[in-house]
C-alpha positions in Angstrom: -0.4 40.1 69.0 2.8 39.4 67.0 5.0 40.5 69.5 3.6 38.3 72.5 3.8 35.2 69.3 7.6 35.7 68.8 8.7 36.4 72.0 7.0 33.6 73.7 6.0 30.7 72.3 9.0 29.4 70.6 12.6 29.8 71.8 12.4 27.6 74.6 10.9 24.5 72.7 13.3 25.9 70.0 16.8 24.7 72.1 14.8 21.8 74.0 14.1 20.2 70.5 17.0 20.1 68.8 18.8 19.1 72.1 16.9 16.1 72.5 17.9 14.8 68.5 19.4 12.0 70.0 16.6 11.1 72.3 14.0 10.9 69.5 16.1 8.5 67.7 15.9 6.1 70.0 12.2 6.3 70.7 11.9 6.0 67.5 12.8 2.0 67.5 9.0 1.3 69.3 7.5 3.5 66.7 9.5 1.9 63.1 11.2 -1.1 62.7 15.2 -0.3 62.7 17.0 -1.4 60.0 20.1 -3.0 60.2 22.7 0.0 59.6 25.8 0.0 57.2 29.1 1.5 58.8 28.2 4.4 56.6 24.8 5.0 57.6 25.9 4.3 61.5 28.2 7.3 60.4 25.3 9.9 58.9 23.4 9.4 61.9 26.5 10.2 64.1 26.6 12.9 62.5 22.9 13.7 62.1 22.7 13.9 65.7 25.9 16.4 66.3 24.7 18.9 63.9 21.5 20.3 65.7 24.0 20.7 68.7 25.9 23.2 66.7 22.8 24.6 65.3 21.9 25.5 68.9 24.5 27.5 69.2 24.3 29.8 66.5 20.2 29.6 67.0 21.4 31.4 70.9 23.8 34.0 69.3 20.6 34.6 66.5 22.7 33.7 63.4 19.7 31.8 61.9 20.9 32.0 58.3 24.2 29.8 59.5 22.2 27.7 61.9 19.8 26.2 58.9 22.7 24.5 56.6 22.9 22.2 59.5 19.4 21.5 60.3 19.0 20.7 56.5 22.0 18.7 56.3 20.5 17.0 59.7 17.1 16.2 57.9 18.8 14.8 54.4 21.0 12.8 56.5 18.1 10.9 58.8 16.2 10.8 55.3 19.0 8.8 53.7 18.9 6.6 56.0 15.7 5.8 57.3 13.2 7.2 54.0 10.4 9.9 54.8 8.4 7.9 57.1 10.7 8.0 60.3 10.1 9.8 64.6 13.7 11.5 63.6 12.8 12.4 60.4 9.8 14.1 61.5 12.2 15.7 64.4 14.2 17.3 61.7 11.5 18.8 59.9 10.6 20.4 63.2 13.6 21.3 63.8 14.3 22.9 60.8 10.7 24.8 60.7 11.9 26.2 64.3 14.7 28.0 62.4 12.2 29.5 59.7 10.1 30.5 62.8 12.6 32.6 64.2 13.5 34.0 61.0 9.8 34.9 61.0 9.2 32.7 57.5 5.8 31.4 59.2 4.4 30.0 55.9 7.5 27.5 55.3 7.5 26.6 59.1 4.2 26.1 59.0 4.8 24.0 55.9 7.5 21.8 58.0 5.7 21.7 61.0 2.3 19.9 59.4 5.0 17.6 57.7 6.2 16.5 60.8 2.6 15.7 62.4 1.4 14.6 59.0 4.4 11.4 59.7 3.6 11.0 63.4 0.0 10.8 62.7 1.2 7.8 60.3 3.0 6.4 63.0 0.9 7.1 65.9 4.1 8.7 67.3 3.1 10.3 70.6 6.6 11.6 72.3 7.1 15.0 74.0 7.9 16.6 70.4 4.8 15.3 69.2 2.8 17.8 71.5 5.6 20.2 71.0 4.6 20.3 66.9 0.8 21.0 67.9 2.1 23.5 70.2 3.3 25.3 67.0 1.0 24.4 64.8 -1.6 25.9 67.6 0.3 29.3 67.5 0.5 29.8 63.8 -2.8 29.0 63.2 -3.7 31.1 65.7 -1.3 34.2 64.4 -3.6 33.9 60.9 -6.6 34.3 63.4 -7.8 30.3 62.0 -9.2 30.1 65.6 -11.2 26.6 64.7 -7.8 24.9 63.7 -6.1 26.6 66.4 -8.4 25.4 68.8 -8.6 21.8 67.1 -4.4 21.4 67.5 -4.2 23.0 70.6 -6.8 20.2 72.2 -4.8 17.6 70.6 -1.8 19.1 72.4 -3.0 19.6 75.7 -4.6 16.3 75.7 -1.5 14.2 74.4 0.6 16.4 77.4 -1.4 15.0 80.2 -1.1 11.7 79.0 2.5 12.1 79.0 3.1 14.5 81.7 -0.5 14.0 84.2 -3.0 17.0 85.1 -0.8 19.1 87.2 1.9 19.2 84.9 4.3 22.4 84.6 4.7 20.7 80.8 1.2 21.6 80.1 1.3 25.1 80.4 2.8 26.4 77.1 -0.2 24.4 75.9 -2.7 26.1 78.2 -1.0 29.4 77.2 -2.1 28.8 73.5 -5.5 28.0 74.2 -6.4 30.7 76.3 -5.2 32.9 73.9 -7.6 31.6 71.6 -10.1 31.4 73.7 -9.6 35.3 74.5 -10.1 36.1 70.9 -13.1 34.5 70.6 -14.6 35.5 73.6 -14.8 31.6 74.8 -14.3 33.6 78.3 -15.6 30.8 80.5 -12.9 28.4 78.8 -10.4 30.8 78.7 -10.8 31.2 82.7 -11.0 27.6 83.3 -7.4 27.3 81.4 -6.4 30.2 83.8 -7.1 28.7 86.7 -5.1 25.1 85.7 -2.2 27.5 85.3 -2.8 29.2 88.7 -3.2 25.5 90.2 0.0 24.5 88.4 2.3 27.3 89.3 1.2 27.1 93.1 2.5 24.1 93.7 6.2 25.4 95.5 8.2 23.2 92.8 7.0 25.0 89.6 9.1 27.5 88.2 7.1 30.8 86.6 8.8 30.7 83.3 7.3 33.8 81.6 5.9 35.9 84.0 4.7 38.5 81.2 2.2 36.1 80.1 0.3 36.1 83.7 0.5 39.5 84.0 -1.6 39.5 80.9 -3.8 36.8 82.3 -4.6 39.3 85.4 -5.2 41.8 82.7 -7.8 40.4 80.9 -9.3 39.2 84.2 -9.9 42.6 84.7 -11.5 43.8 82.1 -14.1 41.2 82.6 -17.0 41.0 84.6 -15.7 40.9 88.1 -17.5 37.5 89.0 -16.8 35.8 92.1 -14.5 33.1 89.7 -13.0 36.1 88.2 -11.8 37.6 91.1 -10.4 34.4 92.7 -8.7 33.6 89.7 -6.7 37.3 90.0 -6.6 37.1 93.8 -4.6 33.8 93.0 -2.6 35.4 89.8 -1.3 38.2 91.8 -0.8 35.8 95.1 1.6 33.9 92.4 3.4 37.3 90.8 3.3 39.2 94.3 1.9 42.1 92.3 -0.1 44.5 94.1 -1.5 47.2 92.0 -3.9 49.1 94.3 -0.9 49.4 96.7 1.3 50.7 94.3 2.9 54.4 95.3 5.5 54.7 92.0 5.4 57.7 90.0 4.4 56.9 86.3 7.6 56.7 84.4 7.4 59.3 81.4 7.3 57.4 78.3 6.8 60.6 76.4 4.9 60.8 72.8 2.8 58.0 72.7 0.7 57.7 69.5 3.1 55.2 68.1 3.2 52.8 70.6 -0.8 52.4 70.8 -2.4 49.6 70.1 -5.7 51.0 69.3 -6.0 54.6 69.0 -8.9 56.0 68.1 -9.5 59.2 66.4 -11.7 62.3 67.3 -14.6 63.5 65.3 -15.0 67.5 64.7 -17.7 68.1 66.7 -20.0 70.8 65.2 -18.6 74.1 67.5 -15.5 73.8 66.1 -17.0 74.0 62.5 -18.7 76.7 63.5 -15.2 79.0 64.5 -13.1 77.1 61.9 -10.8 75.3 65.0 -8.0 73.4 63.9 -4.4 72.6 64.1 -3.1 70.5 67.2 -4.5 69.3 70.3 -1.9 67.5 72.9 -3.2 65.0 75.6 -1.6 63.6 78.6 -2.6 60.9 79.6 -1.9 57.9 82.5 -1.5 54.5 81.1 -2.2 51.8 84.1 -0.2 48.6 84.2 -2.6 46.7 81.7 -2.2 49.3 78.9 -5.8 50.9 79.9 -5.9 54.8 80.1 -7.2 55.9 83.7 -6.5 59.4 83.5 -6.5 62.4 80.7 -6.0 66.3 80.4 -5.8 68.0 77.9 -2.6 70.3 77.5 -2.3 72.4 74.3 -5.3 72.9 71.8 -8.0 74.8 71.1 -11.3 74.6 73.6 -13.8 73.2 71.1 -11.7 70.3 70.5 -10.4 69.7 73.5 -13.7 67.2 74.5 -13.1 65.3 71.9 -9.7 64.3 71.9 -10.1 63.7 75.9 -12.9 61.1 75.2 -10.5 59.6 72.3 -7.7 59.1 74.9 -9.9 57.2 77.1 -10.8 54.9 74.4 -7.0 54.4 73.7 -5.5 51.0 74.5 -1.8 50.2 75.0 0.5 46.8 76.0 1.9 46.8 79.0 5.1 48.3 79.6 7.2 46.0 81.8 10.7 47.3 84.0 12.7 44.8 85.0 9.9 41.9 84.6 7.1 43.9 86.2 4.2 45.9 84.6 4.5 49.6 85.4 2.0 52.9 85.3 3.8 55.6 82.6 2.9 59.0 81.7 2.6 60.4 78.2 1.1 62.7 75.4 -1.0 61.5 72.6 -0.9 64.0 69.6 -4.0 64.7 67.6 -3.6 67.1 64.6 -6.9 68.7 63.4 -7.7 70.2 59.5 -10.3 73.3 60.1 -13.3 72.8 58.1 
């Protein structure tokens, strides 16, 4: 679950945030009254808006540490001038939380982040970075499994996007991303499919660009571990049409992927059935196993270990889950061994 949180749902918004600095600040004149500026103050904002540009830069070469300096600096600066209550000040503090996301300090982004809504609630600020801080705020809450508040900022999100954006939006669909994972874990399914198919109908029109094609792949994954409804298997039928993945056509070997009891997700373990009490088995049983392209085990044999155990570790392996492994962008079938060490009794 972490994994799929880092990789995905920040980076992008990450660089689009900070480069739109100077943007914000001048939306910000219909949300606060401007004061008249000082030569000094014209100055801090100048500069205000050149460090997140910088910031940028190390954030893309991953020297977070350096990067934050300036996105403080950037925030006391807009504070000088403008107080707490400010759009830019409130893009700061977004910007700045970004940079303690990627350093994986989710409790002080977090702690930014609500800052930032907490001012453009007071304002009744709705801009493109106004969804963008739900997006977050949906992502975190949803990484500390707080599905209800999740849920509750993810709405306000999505709904605020297609006011900005419209329906068909490709804009929406980080926010439809973070719902549907929600939804998933709660086993809202019917939700979570409807949200599916908005980002089908999205990415089919021949102008939208498939930004993280993992994610989809993970959509089609799910679908199939449901119950293969009639809107189940459209919504696939459409995913794959999207991806141009074909699994039940697919001829390529299983790529060996070797020991794989570190790599599970969920692994569960054998119980000593009652023979091998009986002769005092033990000591290792090896099972290979074939790992689809959803991370679900669809075939097992067992290699080395004694007979009365063997059963047992077989029906463990099929219980096994993994994540996908991806080549080159696409979800692939591997091969493997998952080790089970016994204690006779």
């Amino acid at each position: 679950m972490i994994s799929f949180f880092r990789h995905h749902l920040l980076p992008i918004y990450w660089l689009l945030s900070l480069l739109s600095a100077s943007t914000v600040i001048a939306q910000t004149a219909s949300a606060s009254p401007t004061p008249v500026l000082t030569a000094e103050q014209k100055a801090s904002l100048e500069e205000a808006t050149e460090l997140p540009r910088k910031a940028v830069e190390l954030h893309s070469l991953f020297h977070y540490d350096d990067a934050l300096p300036l996105a403080q600096r950037a925030l006391d600066l807009r504070r000088g001038v403008f107080g707490d209550n400010n759009a830019s000040v409130a893009e700061s503090l977004s910007n700045l939380g970004s940079l303690y996301f990627a350093k994986e300090n989710y409790d002080r982004a977090e702690e930014l982040f609500k800052k930032a809504l907490a001012i453009y609630d007071k304002l009744g600020t709705e801009t493109p970075n106004t969804a963008n801080v739900l997006d977050t705020l949906t992502a975190l809450r949803w990484r500390n499994r707080d599905y209800a508040k999740g849920e509750s900022y993810g709405q306000r999100a999505l709904a605020l996007k297609e006011k900005l954006y419209g329906q068909r939006s490709p804009h929406l669909i980080r926010s439809l991303n973070n719902l549907s994972k929600i939804y998933d874990n709660t086993k809202k399914l019917p939700e979570r499919n409807a949200l599916y198919l908005r980002v089908a109908s999205i990415l089919e029109n021949k102008n939208a660009k498939i930004l993280d094609r993992q994610v989809l792949y993970e959509y089609r994954c799910n679908l199939r571990n449901s119950d293969q409804t009639p809107e189940v298997v459209e919504i696939e039928n459409r995913l794959a049409s999207i991806l141009a993945w074909d699994t039940s056509t697919s001829t390529q070997a299983p790529v060996n992927a070797g020991v794989l009891n570190p790599k599970a997700l969920s692994l569960p373990k054998p119980s000593y059935p009652p023979g091998a009490r009986a002769v005092g088995a033990g000591g290792i049983v090896v099972v290979q196993v074939v790992i689809d392209e959803c991370g679900k085990v669809i075939n097992v044999k067992t290699l080395v270990g004694d007979e009365t155990l063997r059963g047992v570790c077989e029906e463990s392996a099929r219980s096994a889950r993994f994540a996908p492994t991806m080549m080159n962008g696409v979800p692939i079938r591997v091969t493997g061994v998952i080790q089970y060490q016994f204690m006779r009794q």
